[in-house]
MILUM-814121 format. One record per residue: residue number from 1; y, x, z of N, C-alpha, C in turn. Coordinates in Angstrom, 2 decimals, padded with zeros to 5 digits. Example, Ala and Ser with C-alpha at 12.3 -4.5 7.8 and 13.67 -1.06 7.14 Angstrom:
BEGIN
<r 1 <-005.69 013.19 007.80> <-004.50 012.30 007.80> <-003.30 013.20 007.80>>
<r 2 <-002.25 012.85 007.08> <-001.06 013.67 007.14> <000.03 012.90 007.87>>
***
This chain:
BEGIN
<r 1 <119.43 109.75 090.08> <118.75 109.30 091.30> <119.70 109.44 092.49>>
<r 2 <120.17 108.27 093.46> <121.17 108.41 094.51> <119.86 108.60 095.94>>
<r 3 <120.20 109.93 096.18> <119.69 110.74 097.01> <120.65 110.57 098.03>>
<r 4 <120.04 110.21 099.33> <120.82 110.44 100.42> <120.25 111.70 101.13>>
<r 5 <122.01 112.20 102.15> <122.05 113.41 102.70> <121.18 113.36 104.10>>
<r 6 <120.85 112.12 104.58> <120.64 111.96 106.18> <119.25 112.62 105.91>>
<r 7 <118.53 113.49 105.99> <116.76 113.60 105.96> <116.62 113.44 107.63>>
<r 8 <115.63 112.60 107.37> <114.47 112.40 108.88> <112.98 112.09 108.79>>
<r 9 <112.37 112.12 109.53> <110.80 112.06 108.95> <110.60 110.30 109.07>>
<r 10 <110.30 109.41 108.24> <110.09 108.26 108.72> <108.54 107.79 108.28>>
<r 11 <108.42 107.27 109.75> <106.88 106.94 110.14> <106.72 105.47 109.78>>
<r 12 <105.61 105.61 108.82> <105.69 104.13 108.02> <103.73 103.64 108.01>>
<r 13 <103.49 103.04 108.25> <102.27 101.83 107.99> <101.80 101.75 106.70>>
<r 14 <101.09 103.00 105.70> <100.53 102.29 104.66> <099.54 101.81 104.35>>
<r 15 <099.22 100.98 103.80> <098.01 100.26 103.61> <097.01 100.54 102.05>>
<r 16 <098.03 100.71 100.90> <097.41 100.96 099.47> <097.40 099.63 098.96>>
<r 17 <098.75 098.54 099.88> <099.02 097.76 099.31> <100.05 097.60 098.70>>
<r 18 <100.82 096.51 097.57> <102.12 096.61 096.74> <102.95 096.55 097.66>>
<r 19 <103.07 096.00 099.25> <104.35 096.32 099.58> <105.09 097.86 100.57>>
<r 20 <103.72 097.85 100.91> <103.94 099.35 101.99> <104.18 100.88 100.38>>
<r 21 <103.83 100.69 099.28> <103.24 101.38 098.33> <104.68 101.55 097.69>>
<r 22 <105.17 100.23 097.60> <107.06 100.15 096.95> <107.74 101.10 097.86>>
<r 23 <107.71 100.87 099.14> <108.29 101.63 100.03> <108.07 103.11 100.35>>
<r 24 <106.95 103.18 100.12> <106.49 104.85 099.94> <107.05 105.10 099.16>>
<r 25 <107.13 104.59 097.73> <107.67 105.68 096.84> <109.32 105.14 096.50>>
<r 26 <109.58 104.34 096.88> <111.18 104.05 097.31> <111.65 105.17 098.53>>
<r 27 <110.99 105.35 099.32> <111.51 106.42 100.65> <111.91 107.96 099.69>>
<r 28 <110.16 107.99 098.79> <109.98 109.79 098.28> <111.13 109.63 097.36>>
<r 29 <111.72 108.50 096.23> <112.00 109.20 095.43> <113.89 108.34 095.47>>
<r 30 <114.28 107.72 096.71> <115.46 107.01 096.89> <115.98 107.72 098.18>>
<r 31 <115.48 108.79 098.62> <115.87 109.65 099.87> <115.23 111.18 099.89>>
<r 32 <115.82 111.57 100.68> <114.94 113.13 101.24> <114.49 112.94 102.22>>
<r 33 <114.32 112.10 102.81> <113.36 111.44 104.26> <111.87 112.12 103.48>>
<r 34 <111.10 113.08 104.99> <109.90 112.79 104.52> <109.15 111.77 105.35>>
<r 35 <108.27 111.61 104.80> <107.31 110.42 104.68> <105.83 110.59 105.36>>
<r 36 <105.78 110.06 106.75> <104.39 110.10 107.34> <104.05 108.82 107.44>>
<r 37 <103.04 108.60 106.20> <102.38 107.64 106.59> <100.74 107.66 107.63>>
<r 38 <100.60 106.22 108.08> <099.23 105.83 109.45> <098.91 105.00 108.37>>
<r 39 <097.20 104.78 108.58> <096.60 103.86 108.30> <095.78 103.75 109.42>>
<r 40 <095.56 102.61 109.82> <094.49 102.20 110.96> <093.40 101.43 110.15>>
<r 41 <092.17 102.14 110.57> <090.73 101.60 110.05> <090.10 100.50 111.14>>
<r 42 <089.94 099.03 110.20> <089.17 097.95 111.04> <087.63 097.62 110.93>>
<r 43 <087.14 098.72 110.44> <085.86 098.57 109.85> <085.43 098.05 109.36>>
<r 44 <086.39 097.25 108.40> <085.67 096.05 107.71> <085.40 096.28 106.19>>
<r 45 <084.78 095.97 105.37> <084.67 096.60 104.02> <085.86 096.94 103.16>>
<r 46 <086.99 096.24 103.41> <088.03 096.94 102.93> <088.47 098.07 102.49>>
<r 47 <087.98 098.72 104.13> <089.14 099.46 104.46> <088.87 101.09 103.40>>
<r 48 <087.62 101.15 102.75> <087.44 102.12 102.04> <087.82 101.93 100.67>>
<r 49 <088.24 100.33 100.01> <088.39 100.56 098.80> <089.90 100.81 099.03>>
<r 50 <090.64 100.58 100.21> <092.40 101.20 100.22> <092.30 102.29 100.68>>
<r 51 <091.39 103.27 101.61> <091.71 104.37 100.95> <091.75 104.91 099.91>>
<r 52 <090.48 104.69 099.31> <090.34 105.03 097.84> <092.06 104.98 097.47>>
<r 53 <092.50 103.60 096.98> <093.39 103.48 096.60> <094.55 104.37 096.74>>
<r 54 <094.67 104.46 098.45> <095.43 105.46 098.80> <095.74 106.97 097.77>>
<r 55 <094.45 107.46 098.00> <094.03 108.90 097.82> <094.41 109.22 096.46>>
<r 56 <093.96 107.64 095.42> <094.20 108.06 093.65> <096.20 108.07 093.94>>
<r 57 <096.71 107.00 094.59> <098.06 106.82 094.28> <098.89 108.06 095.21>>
<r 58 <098.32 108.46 096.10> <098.82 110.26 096.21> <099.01 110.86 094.98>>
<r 59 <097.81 111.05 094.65> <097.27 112.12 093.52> <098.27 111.50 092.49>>
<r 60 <098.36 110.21 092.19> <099.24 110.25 090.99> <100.63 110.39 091.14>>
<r 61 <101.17 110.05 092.39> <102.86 110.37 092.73> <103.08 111.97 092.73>>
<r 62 <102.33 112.50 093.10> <102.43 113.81 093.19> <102.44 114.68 092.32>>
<r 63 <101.55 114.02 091.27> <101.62 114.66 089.49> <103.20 114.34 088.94>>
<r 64 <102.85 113.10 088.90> <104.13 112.17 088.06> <105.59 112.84 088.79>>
<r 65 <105.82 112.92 090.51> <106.98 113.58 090.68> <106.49 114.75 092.09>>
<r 66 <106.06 116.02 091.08> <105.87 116.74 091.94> <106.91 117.81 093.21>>
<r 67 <108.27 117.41 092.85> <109.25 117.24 093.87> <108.99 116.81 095.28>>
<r 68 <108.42 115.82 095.48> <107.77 115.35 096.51> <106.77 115.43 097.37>>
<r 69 <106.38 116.09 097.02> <105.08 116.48 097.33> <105.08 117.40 098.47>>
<r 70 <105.93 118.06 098.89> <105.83 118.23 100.51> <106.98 117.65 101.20>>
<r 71 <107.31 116.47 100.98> <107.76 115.19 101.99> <106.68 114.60 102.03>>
<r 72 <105.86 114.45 101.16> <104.48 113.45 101.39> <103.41 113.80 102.06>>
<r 73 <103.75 113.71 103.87> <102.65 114.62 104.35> <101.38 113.83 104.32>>
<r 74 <100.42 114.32 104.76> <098.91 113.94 104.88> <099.02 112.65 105.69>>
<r 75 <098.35 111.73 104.96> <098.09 109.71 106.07> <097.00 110.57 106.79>>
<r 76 <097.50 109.73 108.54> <097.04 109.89 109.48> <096.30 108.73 109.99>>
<r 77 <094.44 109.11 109.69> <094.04 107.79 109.77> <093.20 107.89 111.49>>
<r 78 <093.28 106.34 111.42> <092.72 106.27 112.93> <091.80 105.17 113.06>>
<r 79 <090.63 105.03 114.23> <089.91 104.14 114.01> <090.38 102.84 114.89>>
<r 80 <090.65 101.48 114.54> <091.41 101.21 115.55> <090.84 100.37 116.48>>
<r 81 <089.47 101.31 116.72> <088.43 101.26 118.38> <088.66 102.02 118.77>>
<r 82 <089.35 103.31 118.50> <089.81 103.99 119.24> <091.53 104.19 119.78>>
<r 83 <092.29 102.79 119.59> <093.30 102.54 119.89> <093.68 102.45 121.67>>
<r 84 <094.25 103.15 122.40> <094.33 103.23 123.63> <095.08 101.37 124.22>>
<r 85 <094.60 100.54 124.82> <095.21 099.18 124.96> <096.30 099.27 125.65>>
<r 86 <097.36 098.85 126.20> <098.50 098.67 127.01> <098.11 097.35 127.53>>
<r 87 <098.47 097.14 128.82> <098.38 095.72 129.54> <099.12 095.16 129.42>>
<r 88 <100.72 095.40 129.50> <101.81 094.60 128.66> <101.50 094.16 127.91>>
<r 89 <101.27 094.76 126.60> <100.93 094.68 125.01> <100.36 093.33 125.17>>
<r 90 <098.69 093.76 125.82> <097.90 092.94 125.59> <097.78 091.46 126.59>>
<r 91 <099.01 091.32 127.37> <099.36 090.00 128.14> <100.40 089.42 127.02>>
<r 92 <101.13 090.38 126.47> <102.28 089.82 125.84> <101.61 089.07 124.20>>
<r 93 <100.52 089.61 124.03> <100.00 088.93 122.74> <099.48 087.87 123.13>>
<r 94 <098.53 087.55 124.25> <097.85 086.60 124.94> <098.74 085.15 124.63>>
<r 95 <100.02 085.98 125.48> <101.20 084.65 125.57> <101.84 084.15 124.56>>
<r 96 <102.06 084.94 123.40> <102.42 084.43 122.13> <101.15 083.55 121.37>>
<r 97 <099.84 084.10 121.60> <099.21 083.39 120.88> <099.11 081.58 121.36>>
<r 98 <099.71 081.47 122.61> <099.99 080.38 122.70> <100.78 079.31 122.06>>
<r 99 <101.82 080.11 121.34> <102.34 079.26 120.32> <102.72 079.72 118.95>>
<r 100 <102.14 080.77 118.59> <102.48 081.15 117.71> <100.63 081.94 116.86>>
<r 101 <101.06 081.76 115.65> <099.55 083.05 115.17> <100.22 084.25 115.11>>
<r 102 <099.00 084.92 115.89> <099.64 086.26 115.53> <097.75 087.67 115.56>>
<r 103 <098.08 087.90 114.32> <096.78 088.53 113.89> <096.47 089.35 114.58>>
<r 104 <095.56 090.02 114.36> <094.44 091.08 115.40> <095.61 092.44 114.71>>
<r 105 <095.89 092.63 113.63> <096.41 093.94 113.11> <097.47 094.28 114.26>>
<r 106 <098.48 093.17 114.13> <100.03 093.29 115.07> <099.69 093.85 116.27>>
<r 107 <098.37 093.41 116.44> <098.04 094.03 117.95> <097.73 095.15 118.54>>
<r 108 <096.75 096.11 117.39> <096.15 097.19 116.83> <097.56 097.99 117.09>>
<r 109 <098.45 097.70 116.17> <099.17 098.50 115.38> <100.79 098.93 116.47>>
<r 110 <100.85 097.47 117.44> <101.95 097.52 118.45> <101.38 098.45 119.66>>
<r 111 <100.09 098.75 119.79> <099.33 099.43 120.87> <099.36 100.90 120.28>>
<r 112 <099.00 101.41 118.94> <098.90 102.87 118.44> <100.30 102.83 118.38>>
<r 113 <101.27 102.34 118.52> <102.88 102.83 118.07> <103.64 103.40 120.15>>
<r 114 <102.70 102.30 120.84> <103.27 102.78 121.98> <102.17 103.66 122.64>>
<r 115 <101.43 103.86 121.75> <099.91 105.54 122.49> <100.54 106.38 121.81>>
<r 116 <101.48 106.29 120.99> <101.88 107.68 120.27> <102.96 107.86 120.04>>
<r 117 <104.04 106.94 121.02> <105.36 107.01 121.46> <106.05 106.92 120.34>>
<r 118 <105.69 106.03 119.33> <106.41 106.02 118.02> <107.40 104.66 118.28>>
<r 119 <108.38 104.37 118.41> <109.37 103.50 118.37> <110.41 102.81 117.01>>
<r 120 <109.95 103.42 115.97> <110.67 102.88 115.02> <109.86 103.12 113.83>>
<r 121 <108.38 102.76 113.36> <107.24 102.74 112.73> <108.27 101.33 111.81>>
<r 122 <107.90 101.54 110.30> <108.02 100.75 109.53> <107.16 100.13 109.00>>
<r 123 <107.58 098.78 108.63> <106.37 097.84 108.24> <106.92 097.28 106.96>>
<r 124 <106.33 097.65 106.29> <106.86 097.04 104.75> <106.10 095.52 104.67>>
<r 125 <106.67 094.82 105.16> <106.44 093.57 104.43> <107.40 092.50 103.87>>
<r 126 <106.78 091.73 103.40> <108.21 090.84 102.33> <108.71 089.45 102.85>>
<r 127 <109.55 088.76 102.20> <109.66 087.81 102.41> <108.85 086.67 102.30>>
<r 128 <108.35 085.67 102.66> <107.65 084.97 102.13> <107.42 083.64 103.21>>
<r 129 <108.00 081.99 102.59> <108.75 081.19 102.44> <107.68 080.44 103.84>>
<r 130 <107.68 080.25 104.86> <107.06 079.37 105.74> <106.72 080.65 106.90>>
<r 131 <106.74 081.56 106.46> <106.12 082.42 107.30> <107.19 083.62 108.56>>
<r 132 <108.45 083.12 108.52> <108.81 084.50 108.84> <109.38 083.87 110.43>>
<r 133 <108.80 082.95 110.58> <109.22 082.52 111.95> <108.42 083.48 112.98>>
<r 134 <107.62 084.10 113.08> <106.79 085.61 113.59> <107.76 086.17 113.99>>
<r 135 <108.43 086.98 112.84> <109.45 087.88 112.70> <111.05 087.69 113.16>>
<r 136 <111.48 086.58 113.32> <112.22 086.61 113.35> <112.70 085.55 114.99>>
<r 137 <111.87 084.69 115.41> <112.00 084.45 116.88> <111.68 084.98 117.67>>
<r 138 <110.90 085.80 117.35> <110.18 086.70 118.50> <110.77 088.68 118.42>>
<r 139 <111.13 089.02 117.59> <111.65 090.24 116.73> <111.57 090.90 117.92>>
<r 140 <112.55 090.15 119.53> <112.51 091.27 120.46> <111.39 090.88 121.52>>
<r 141 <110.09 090.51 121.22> <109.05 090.45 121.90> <108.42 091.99 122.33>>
<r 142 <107.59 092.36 123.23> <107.45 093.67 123.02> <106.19 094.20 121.87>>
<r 143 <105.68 093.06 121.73> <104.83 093.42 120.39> <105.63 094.28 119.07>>
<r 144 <106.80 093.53 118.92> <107.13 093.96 117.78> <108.33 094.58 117.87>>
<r 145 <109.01 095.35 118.84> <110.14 096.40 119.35> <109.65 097.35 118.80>>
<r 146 <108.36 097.79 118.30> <108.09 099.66 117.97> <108.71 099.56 116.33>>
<r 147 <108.92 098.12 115.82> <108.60 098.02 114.27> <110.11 097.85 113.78>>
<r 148 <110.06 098.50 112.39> <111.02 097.68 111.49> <110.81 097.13 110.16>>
<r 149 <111.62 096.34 109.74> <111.08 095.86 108.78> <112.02 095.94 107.13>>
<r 150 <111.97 097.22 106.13> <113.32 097.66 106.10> <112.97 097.00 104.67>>
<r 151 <112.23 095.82 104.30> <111.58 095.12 102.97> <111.80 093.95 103.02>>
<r 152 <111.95 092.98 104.19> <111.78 092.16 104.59> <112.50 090.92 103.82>>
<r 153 <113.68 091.30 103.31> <114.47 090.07 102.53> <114.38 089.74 101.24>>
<r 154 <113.51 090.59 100.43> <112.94 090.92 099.09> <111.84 089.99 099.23>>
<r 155 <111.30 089.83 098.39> <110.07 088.88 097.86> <109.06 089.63 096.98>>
<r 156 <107.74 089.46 097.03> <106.74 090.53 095.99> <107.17 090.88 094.65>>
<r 157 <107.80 089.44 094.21> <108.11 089.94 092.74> <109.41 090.51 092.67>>
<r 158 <110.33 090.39 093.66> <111.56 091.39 093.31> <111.01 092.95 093.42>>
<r 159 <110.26 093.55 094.11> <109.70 094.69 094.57> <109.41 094.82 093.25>>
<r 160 <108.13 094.00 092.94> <107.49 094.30 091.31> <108.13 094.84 090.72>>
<r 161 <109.83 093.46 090.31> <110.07 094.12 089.26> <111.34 095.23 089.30>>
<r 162 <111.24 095.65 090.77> <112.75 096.91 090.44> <111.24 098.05 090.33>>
<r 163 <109.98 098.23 091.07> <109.40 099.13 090.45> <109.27 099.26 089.08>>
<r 164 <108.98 098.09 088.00> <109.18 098.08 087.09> <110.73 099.02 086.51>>
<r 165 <111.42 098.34 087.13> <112.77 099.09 086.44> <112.82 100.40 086.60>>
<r 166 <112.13 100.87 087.84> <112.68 102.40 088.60> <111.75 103.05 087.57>>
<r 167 <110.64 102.50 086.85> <109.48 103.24 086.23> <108.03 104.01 087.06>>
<r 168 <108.32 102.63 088.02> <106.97 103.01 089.18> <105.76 102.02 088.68>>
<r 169 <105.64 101.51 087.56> <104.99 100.31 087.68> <103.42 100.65 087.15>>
<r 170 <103.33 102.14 086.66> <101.87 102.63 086.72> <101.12 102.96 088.06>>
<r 171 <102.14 103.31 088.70> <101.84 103.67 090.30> <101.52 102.19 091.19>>
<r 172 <102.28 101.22 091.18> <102.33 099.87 091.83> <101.17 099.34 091.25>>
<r 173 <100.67 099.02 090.35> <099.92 098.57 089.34> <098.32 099.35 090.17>>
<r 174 <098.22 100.19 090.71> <096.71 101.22 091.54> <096.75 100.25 092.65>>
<r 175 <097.69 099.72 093.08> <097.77 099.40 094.58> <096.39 097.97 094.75>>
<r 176 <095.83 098.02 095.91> <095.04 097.15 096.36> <095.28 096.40 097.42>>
<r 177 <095.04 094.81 097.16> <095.62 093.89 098.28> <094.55 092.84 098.59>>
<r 178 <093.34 092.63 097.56> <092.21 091.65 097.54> <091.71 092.26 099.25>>
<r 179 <090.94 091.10 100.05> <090.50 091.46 101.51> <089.24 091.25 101.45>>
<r 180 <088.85 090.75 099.95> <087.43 090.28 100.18> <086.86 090.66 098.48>>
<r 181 <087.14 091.51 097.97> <087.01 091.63 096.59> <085.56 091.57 096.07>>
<r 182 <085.20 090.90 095.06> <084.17 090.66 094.25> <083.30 092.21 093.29>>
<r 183 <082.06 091.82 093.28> <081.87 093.54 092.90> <082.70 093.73 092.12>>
<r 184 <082.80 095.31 091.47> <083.45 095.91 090.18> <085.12 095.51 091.03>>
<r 185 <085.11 095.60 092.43> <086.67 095.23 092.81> <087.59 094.42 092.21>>
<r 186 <087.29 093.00 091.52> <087.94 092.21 091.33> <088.47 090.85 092.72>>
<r 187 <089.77 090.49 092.45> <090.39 090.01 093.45> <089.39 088.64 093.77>>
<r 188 <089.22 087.97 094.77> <088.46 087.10 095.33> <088.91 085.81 094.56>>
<r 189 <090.90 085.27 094.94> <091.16 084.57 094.58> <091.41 083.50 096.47>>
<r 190 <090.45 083.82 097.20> <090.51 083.23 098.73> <091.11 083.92 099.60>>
<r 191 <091.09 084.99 099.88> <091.81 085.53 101.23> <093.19 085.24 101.04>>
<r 192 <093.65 086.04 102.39> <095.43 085.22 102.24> <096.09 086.17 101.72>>
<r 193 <096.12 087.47 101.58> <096.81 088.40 100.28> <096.61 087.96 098.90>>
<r 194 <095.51 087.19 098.80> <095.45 087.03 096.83> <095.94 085.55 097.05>>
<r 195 <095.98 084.69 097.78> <096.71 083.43 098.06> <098.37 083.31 098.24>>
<r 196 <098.61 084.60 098.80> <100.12 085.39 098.95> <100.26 085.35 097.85>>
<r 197 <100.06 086.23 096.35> <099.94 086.42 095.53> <100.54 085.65 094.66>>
<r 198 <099.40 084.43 094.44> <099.51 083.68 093.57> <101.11 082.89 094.50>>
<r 199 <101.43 082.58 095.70> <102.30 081.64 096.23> <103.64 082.81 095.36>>
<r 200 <103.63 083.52 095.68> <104.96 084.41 095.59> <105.07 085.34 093.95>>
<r 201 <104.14 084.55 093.07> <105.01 084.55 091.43> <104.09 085.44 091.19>>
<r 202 <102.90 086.39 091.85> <102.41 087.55 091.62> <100.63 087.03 091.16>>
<r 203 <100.59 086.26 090.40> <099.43 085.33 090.35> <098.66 086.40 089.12>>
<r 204 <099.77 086.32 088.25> <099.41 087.71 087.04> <098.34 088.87 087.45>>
<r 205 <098.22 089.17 088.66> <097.37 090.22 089.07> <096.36 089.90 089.15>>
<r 206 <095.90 088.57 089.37> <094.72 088.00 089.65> <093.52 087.97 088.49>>
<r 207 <092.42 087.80 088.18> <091.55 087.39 087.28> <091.85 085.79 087.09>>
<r 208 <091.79 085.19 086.04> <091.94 083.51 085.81> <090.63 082.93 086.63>>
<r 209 <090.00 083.48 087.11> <089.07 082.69 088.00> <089.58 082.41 089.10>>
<r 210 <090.22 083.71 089.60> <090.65 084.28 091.03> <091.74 083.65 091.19>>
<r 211 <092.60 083.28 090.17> <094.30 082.66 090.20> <094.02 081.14 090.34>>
<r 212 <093.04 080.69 089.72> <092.73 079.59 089.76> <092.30 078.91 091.15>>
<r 213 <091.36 079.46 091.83> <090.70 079.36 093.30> <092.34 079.18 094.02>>
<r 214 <093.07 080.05 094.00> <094.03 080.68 094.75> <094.90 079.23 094.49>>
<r 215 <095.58 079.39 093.45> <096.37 077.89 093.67> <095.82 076.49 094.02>>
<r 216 <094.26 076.46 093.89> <093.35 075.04 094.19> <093.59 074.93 096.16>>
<r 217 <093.61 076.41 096.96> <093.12 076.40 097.72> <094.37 076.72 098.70>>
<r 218 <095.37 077.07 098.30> <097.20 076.90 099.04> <097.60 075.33 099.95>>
<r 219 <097.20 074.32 098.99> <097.18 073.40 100.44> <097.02 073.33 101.52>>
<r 220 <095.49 073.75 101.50> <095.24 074.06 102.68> <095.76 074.74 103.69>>
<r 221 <095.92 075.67 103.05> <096.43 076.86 103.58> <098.02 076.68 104.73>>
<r 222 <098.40 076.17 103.49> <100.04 075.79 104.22> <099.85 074.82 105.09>>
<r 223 <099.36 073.72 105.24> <098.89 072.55 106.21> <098.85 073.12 107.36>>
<r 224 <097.86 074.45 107.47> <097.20 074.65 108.67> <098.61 075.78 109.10>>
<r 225 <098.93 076.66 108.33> <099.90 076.96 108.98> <101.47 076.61 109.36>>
<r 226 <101.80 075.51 109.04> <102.64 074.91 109.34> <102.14 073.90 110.59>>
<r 227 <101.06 073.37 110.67> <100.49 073.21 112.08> <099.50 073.54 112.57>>
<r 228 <099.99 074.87 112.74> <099.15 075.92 113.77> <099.15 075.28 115.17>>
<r 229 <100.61 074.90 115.66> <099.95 074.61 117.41> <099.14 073.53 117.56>>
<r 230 <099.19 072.65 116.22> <098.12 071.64 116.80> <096.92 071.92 116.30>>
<r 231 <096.37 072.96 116.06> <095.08 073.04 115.25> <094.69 073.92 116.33>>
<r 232 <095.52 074.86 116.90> <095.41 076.55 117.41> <094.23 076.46 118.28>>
<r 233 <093.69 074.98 119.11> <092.68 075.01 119.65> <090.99 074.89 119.32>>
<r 234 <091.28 074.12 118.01> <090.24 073.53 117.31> <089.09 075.01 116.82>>
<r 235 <088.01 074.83 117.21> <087.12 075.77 117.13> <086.65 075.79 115.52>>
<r 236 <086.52 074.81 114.64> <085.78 075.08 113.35> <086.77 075.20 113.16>>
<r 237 <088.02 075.16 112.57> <089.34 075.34 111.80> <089.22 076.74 112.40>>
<r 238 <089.49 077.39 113.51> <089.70 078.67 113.61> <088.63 079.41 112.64>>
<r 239 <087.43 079.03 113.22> <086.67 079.98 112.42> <086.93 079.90 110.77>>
<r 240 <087.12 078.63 110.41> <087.22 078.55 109.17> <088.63 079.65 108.56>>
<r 241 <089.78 079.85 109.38> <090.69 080.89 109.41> <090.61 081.94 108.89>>
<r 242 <089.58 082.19 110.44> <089.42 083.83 110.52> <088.56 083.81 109.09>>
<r 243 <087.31 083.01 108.55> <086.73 083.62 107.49> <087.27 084.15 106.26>>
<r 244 <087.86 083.05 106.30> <088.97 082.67 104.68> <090.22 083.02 104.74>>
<r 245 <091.22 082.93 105.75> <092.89 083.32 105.22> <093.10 084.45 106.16>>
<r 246 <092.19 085.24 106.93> <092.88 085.74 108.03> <092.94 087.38 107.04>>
<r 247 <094.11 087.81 107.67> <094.56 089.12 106.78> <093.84 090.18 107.33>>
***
């Protein structure tokens, strides 16, 4: 295992999804960095089946490599109605949403990073093919100055499969990404994580109902976000958004 000498505490965004989840246990077991992860709660039904998730994939990193286990301090969860607003922040999102989408989370999450003076909060997310114009024209907006993005050039299934290789893939395999899951927590097949999914080779995770929906329903999907500024006003398309693809 190539252990680096630098230890620092790095403050990371987990969710109890496959990509923040690679990175957790890429940090515990590819460094001596310890590891504070945030989760911010949106009250939406989700947000209890990723803790859940959370809590089992502690419990099992901690068995499986109990070395780690005090770098892995306690997730610091927050409600994020109780996120303190910034007026910058919240002019500077205003103005992007003028030409750009940019979700309710980024907003949440750029406001708790500057209430808690955190400046270099990591965001594990991946590559993924239409989308990274966010990230990468705007990078020094002040929304997204608190963040880094240390995943970003990888793709879901490269993650997959070096967890696979590293021998994380019982651990990756707990992780939860469905936003709208069907009882007994099976993946929907509609939201835009199981639509992610299926776009980026990771369709395998899905139920054949759920994989199926998911590739019927990607047209769409890409249409609207590839023309976002001309839709960005249209009132049923938004809502239709927010119901169905919004993360």
């Amino acid at each position: 295992m190539d252990i680096k000498k630098d230890a620092k505490v790095v403050n990371i965004f987990w969710t109890g999804g496959l990509d923040s989840t690679f990175r957790v246990v890429q940090l515990l077991r590819k460094t001596n960095h310890t590891v504070q992860p945030h989760y911010l709660i949106f009250g939406d039904n989700v947000s209890g089946i990723e803790i859940d998730a959370m809590i089992k994939m502690r419990r099992k990193i901690c068995e499986k490599y109990p070395d780690v286990k005090i770098r892995f301090l306690p997730t610091i969860y927050t409600n994020a109605k109780h996120i303190s607003i910034n007026k910058e922040i919240d002019a500077e999102v205003a103005r992007l949403r003028k030409e750009i989408k940019v979700i309710d989370q980024y907003y949440f999450m750029a406001n708790y990073c500057k209430a808690h003076n955190i400046n270099d909060m990591e965001v594990a997310i991946v590559y993924l093919e239409g989308e990274m114009e966010l990230f990468v024209t705007y990078k020094d907006s002040l929304v997204f100055t608190f963040f880094s993005y240390p995943i970003i050039d990888l793709s879901k299934k490269v993650i997959y499969d070096m967890a696979v290789k590293e021998g994380w893939e019982d651990i990756i395999n707990m992780t939860s990404f469905c936003k709208r899951p069907f009882v007994k927590i099976r993946p929907c097949g509609v939201c835009a994580p199981c639509t992610t999914a299926v776009m980026d080779g990771m369709g395998f995770r899905l139920p054949y109902r759920a994989r199926l929906i998911g590739k019927l329903q990607l047209p769409f999907r890409n249409y609207i976000r590839e023309h976002y500024s001309k839709f960005k006003d249209n009132k049923l398309l938004r809502w239709i958004e927010r119901k169905v693809f919004e993360y």
